[in-house]
SEFITOR-623009 format. One record per residue: residue in three letters; x, y, z of N, C-alpha, C in turn. Coordinates in steps of 0.001 Angstrom, whole numbers, plus 500000, padded with zeros to 6 digits. Each point is the difference from the previous one (the first is absolute). Layout:
% SEFITOR-623009
ALAXYZXYZXYZ/...
***
This chain:
% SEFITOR-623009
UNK729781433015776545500762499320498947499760498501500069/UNK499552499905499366500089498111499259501306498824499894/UNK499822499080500501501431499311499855499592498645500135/UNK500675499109499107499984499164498842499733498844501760/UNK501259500370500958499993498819501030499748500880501692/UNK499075499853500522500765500215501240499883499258501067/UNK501298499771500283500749499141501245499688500842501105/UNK499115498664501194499793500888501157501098499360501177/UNK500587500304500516501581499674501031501429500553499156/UNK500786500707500599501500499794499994500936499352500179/UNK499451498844500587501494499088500148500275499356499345/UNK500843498934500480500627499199498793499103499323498276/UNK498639499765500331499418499097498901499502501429499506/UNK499328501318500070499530500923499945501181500430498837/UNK501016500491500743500943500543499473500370498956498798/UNK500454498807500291500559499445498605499149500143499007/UNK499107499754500246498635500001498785499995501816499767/UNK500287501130500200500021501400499764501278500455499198/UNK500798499100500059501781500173499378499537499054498955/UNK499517499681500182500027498908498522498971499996499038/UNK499284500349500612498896500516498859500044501595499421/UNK500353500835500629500551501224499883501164499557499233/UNK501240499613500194500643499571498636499519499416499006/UNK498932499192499525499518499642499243499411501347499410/UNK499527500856500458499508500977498885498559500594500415/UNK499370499214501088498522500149501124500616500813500760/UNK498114501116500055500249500835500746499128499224501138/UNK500506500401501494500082499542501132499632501032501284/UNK499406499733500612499877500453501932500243499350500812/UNK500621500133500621500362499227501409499212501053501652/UNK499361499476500185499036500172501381500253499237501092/UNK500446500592501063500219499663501666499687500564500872/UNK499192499327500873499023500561501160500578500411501269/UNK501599499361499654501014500305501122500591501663499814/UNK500942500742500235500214501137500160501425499612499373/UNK500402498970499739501436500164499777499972498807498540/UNK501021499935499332500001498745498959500504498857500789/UNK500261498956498840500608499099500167499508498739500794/UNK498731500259500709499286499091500819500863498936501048/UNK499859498699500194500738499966501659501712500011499594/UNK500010500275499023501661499754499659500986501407500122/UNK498937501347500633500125501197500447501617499963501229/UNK500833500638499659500869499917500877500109501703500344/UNK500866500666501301500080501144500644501220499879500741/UNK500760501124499831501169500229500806499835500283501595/UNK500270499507500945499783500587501386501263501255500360/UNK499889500321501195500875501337500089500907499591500099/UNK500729499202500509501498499628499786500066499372498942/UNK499666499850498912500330500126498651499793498873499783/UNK499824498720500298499829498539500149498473499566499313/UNK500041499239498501498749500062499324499298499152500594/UNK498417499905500018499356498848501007498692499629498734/UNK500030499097499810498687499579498831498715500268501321/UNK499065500703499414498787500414500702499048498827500564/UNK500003499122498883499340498892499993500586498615500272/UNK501199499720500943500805498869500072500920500300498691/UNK500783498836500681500744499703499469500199499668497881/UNK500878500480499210499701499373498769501382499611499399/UNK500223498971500151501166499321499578499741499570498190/UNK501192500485499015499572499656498979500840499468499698/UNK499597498579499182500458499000499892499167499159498764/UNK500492499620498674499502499378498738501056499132499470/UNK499299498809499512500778499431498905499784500243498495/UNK499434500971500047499278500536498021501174500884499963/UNK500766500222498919500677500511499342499251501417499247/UNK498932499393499396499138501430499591498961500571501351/UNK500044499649500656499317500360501214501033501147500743/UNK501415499537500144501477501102500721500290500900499099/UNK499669499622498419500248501120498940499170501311500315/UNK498640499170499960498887501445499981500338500975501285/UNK499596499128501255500461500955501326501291500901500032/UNK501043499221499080501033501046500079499934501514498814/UNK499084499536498995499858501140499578499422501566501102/UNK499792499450500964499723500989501118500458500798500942/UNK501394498910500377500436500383501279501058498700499572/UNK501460500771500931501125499162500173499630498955501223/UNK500730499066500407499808498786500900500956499834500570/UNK500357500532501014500879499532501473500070498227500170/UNK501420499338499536499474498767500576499006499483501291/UNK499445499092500323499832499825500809499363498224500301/UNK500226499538501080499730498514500393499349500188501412/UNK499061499341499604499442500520501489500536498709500608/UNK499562499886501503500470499110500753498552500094501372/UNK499678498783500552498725500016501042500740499268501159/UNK499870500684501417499921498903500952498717499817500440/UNK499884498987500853498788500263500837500841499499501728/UNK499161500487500668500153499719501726499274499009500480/UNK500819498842500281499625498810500218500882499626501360/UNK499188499840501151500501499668501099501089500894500533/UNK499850500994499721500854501587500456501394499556499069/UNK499939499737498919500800499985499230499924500301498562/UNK500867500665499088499588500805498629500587498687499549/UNK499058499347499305500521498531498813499348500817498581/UNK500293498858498548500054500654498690498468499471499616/UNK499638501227499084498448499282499764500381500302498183/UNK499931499607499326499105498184500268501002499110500806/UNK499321499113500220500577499327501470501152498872499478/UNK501450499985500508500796499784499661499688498313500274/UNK500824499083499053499470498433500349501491499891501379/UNK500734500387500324500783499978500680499428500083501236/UNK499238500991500362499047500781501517499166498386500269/UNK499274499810498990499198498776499785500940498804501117/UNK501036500212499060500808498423500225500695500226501055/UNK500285500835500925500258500636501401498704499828501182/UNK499391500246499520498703499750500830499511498467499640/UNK499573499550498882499210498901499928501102498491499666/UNK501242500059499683500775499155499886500207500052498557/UNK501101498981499265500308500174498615499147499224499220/UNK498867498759500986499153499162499041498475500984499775/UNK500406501159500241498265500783500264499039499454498849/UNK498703500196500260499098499908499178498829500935499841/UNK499507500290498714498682500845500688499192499332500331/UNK498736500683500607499067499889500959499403498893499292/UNK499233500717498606499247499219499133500534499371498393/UNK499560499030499795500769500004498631498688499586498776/UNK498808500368500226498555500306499127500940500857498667/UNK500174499461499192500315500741498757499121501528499658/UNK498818499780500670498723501122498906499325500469501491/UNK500817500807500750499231500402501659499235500904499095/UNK498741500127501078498681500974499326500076501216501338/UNK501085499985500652499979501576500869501438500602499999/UNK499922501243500539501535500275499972500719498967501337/UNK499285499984501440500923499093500617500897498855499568/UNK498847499413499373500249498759499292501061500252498961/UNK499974500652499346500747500720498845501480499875500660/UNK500274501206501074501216499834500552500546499020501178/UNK499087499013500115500643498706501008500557498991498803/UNK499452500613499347500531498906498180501884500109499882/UNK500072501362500265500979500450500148501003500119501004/UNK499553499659501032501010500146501286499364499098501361/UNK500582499524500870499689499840501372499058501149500841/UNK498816499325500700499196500560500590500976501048500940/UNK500781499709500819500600500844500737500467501353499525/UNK500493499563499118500562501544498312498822500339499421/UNK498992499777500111499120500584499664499203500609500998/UNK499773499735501131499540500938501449501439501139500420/UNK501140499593499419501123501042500285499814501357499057/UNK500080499388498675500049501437499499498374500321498563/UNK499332498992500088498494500543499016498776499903500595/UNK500103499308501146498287500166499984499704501126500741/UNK500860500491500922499704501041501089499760501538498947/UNK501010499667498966500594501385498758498522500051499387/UNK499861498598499526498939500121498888498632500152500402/UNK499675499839501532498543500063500280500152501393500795/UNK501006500558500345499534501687500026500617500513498930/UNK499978499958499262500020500651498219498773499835499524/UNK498781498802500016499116499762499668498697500185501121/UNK500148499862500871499269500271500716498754498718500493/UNK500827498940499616498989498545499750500521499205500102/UNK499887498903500295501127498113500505499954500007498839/UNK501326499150500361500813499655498294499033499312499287/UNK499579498859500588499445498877499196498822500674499148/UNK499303501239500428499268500355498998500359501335498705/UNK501400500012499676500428500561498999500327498885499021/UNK500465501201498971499960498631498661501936499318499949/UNK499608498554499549501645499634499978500290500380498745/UNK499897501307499164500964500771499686500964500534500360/UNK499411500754501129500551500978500213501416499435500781/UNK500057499163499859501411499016500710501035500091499136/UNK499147500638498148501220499763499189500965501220499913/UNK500072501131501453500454501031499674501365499482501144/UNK500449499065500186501102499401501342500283498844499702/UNK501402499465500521500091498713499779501346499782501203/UNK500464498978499928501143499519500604501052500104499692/UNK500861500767500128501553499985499202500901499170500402/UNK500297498889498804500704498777500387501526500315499924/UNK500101501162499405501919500338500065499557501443500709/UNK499540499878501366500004501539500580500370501214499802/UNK499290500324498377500586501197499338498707500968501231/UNK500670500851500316498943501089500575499331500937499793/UNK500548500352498049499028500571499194498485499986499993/UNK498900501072500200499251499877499760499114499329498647/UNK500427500673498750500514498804498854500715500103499192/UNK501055499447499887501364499469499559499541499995498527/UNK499755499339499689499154500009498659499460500456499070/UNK499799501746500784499631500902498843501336500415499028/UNK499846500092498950501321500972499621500195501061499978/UNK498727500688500241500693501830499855498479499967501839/UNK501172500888500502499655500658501229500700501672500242/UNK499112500407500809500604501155500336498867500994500466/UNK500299501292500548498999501048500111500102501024499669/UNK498909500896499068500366501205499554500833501026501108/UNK500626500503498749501654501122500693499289501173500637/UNK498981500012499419499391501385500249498642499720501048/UNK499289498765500096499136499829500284498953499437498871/UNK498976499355500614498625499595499440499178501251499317/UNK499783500459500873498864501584499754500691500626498807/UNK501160500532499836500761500220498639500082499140499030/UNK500097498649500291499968499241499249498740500429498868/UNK498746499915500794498632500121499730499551501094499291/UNK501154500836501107499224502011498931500964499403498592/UNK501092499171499955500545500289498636498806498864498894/UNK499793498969500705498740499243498689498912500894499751/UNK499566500917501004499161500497499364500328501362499710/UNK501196500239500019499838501524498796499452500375498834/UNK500019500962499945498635500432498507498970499483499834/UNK499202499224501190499091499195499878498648500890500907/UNK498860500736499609498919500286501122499704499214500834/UNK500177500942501166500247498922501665499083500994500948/UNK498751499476500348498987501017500919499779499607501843/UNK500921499927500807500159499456501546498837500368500606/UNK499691499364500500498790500933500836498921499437499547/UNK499662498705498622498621500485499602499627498126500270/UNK499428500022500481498836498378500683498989499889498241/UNK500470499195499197499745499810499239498343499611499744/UNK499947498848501165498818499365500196498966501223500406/UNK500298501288500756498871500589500149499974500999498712/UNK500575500307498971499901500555498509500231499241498828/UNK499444498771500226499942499180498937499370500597499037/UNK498940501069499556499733500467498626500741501046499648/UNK500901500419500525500909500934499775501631499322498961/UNK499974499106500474500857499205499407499726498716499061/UNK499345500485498764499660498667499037500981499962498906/UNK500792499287500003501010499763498906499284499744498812/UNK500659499735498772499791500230498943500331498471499711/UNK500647499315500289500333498623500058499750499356501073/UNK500886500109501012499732498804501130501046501042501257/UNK498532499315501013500543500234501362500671499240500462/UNK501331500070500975500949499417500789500055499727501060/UNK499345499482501153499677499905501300500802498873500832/UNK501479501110500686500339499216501125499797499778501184/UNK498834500622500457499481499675501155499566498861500519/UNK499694499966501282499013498857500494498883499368499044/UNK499523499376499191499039499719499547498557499687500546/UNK500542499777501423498591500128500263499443501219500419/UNK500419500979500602499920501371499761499675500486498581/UNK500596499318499394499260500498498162498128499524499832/UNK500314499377500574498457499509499692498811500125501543/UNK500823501064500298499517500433501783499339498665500779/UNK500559499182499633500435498931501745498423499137499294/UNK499568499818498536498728499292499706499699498707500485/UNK501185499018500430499896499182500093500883499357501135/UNK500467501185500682500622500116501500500860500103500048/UNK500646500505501351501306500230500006501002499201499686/UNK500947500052499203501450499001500396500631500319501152/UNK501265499689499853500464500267501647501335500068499236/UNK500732501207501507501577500523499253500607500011501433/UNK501428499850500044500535500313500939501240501613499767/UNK500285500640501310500965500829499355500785500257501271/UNK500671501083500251501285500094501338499690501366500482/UNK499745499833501138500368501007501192501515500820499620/UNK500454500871500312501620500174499997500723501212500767/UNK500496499770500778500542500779501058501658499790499501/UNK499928501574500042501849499801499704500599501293500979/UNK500737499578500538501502500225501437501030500632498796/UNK500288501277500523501384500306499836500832500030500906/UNK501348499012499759500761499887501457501459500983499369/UNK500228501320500707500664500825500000501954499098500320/UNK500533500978498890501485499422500253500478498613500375/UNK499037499204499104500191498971499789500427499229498734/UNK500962498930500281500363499319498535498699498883499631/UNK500335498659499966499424499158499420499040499405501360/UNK498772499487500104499692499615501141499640498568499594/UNK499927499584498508499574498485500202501195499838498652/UNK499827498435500182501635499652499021499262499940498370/UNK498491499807499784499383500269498978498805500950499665/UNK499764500488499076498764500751499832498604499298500587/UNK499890498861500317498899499525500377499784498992500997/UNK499349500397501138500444499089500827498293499081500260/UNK499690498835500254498652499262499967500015499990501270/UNK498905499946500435499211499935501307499014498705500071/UNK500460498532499634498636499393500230499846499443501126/UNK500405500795501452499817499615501209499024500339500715/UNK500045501118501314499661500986500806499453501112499385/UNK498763500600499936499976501795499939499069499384498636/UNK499327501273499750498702500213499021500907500313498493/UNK501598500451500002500649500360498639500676499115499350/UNK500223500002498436500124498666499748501295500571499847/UNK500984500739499195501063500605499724500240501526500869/UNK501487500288499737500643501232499982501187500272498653/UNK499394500738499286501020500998498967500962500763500581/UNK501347499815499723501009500783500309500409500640498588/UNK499305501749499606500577500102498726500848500095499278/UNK500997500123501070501765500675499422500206498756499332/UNK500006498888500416500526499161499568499563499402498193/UNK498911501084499498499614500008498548500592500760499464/UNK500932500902500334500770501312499533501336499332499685/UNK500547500632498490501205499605499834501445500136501303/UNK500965499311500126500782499748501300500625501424500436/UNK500282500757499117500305501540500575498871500980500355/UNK499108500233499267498920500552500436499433499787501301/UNK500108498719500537499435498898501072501413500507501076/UNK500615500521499529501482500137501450499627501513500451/UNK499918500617498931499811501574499847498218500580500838/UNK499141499053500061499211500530500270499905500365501791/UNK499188500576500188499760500383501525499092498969500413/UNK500683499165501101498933499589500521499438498316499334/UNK498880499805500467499383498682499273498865500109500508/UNK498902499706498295498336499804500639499437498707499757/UNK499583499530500451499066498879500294498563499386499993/UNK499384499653499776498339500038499313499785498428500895/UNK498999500035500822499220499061500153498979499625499403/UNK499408498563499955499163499926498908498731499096501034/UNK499043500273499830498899499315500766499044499408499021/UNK499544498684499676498680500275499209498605500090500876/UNK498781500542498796498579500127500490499417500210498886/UNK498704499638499742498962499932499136499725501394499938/UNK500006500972498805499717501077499465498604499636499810/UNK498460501481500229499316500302499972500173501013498403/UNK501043500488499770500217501531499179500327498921498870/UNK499797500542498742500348498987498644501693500607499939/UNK500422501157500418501023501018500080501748498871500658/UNK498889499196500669500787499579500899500411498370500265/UNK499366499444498140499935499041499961501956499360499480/UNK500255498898499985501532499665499891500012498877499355/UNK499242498938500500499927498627499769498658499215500095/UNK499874499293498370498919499135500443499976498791500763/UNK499049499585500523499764498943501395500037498947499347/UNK501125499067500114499839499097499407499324498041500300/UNK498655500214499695499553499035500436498865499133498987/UNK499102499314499784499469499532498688498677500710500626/UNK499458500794500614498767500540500185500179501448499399/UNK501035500331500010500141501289499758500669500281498056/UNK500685498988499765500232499672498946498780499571499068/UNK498818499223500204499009499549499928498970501404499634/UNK499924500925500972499665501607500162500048500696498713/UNK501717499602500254500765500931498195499511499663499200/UNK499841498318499747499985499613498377498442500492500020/UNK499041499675500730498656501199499884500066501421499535/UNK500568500884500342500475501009499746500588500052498916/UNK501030498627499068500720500139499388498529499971498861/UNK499240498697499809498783500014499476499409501498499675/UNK499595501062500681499503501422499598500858500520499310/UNK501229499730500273501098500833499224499615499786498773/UNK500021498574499456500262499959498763499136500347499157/UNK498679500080500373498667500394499644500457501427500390/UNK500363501178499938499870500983500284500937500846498888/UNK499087500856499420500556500372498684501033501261499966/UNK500843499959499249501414501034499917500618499473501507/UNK500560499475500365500522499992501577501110498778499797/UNK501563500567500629500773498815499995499623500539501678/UNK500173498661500797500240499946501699501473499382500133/UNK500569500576500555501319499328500115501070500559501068/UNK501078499250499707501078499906501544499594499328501303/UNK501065500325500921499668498937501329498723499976500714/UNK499094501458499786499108500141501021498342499513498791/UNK500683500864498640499176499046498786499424498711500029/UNK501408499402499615499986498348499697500279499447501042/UNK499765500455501893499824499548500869501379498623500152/UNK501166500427500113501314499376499559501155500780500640/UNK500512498970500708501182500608500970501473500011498665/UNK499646501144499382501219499918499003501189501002500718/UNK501154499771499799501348500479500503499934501147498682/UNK500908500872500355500481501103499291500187499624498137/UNK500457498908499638500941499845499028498751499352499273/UNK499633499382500794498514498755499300498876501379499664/UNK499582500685500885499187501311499719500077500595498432/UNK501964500530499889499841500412498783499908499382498637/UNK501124498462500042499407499301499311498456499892499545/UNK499405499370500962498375500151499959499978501433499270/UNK499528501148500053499683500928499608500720500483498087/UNK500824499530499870501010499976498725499349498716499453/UNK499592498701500291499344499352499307498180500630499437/UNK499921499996501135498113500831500058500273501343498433/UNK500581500735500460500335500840498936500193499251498591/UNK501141499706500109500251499013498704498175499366498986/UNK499232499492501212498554499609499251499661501308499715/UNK499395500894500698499477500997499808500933500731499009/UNK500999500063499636500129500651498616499959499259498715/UNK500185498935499956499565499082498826498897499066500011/UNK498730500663500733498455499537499679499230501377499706/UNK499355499972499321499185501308499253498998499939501555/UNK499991501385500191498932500402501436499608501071499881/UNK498503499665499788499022501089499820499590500274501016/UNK498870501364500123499504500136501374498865498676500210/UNK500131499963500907498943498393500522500125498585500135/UNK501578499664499340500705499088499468500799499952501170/UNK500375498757500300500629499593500962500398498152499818/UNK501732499763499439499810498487499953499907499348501449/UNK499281498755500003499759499129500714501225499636500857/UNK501193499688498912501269498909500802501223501333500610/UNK499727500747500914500798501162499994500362500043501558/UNK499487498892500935500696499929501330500107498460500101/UNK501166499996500354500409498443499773500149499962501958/UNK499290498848500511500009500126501486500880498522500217/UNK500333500025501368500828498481500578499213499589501013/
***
């Protein structure tokens, strides 16, 4: 059978683009090489009944109004606020890092390290922001085993995901307006966007690419450089180890769902999941499980999480991004696509805009517009 689009991934950018063009009136496939839907946003019940996201942690959290509309057409939403410590000097303090901790340790005249308006690394990035000492306490130890590389050679972007909280709110972010986590879970969430929609698990797209020629345009959330089998070399991804402890007849073992590690030991976090479960469910359950998180450079594309964020590797993409656009019927897109550390909410946005072009530009087979990945 023939179909107008087919989307190769299930998760979040996969799926929005399959609900929405399928409501539009396109017929659609959705193809995943994984065994299950929903891609890393896959969640599973453990035996004491306690839900554990497969793939880390997924806190959802938006300020789009039509962004909380759509997701809720899916699934109800358990409030929820997340909250982070990290372990700093055998002590659980608030991350983002409270200006109070600051002004306890460094005095009330503190200053940061650097005050370069335009730092060109992440170190630099976050000494902009805080005292050298607060920054060997709780980011560089976090951020260079998360990355796997000294700070100074990541990008000072990636600094814009933290900051200093000058009224020590301990919210992770305060700021969104709609938070919470599906009632039912992610994975339901997912089987409900894609109901009535052809969904084939199991099938590695890239090795039956003539099996699957749309009639309009292909959808590719994969790795991109894997789309174009590595022509112009590898990029680089990071992803997590994860070991998870069930500790029997136990209540709460940490005071938040997430505890940081940027000290001692190869793990950067520990997930405590109860504490994502609405407050009765979370009393009622047996027990408490726990997920350690390690990072390491994935070999498997299966096993990719995050792109590396640095200007060599970014540099890589926009090469890659170059074939894309020259490459006929083909959108490339999402985090591992458009090589872009997008959060949950930014993903679907992204994907509800992308759509939006693609249904009001005429697309023939071979046709592909030019301005259809907008990069940072």
């Amino acid at each position: 059978m023939k179909f107008n689009y087919v989307i190769v991934g299930s998760g979040l950018t996969g799926a929005v683009f399959a609900r929405l063009l399928t409501d539009a009136g396109e017929s659609v496939v959705v193809l995943d090489r994984r065994a299950h839907l929903g891609g890393n946003v896959a969640d599973e019940k453990h035996s004491s009944g306690i839900r554990i996201h497969t793939y880390g942690p997924h806190y959802f959290r938006t300020v789009s109004d039509s962004v909380w509309q759509f997701v809720n057409r899916f699934s109800h939403f358990h409030p929820y606020r997340h909250q982070v410590k990290s372990l700093v000097d055998g002590r659980l303090e608030n991350w983002p890092i409270a200006e109070s901790y600051i002004r306890r340790v460094c005095g009330d005249d503190w200053r940061p390290a650097i005050t370069d308006s335009q730092p060109d690394n992440f170190e630099d990035a976050a000494l902009s922001l805080m005292p050298r000492v607060i920054y060997e306490k709780f980011v560089k130890g976090y951020t260079e085993k998360q990355w796997g590389a000294p700070a100074r050679k990541l990008a000072a972007q990636l600094c814009k995901r933290f900051d200093v909280r000058h009224d020590d709110n301990p919210l992770l972010t305060p700021k969104a307006k709609h938070q919470g986590i599906p009632a039912d879970g992610y994975t339901a969430m997912m089987r409900r966007m894609l109901d009535g929609i052809p969904l084939r698990l199991g099938v590695d797209y890239l090795s039956h690419r003539e099996e699957f020629r749309p009639r309009k345009l292909l959808i590719f959330t994969g790795p991109i450089d894997e789309y174009f089998d590595y022509e112009i070399g590898e990029l680089a991804y990071r992803g997590q180890r994860r070991e998870t402890t069930y500790v029997a007849e136990a209540g709460f073992a940490h005071p938040s769902a997430q505890i940081n590690n940027p000290g001692d030991g190869a793990h950067i976090r520990d997930i405590e999941w109860k504490h994502l479960m609405p407050q009765r469910a979370a009393s009622s359950a047996n027990g408490t499980v726990i997920t350690r998180e390690t990072p390491f450079s994935p070999d498997d594309p299966q096993h990719y999480e995050y792109p590396f964020p640095d200007e060599i590797n970014r540099t890589g993409f926009r090469a890659y991004q170059g074939l894309a656009e020259d490459e006929p019927g083909v959108l490339i897109c999402g985090r591992l696509g458009e090589y872009l550390y997008f959060d949950m909410d930014h993903a679907i946005a992204r994907a509800m805009e992308l759509c939006k072009r693609v249904l009001t530009r005429s697309h023939q087979p071979g046709e592909l517009t030019k301005d259809r990945v907008a990069t940072s």
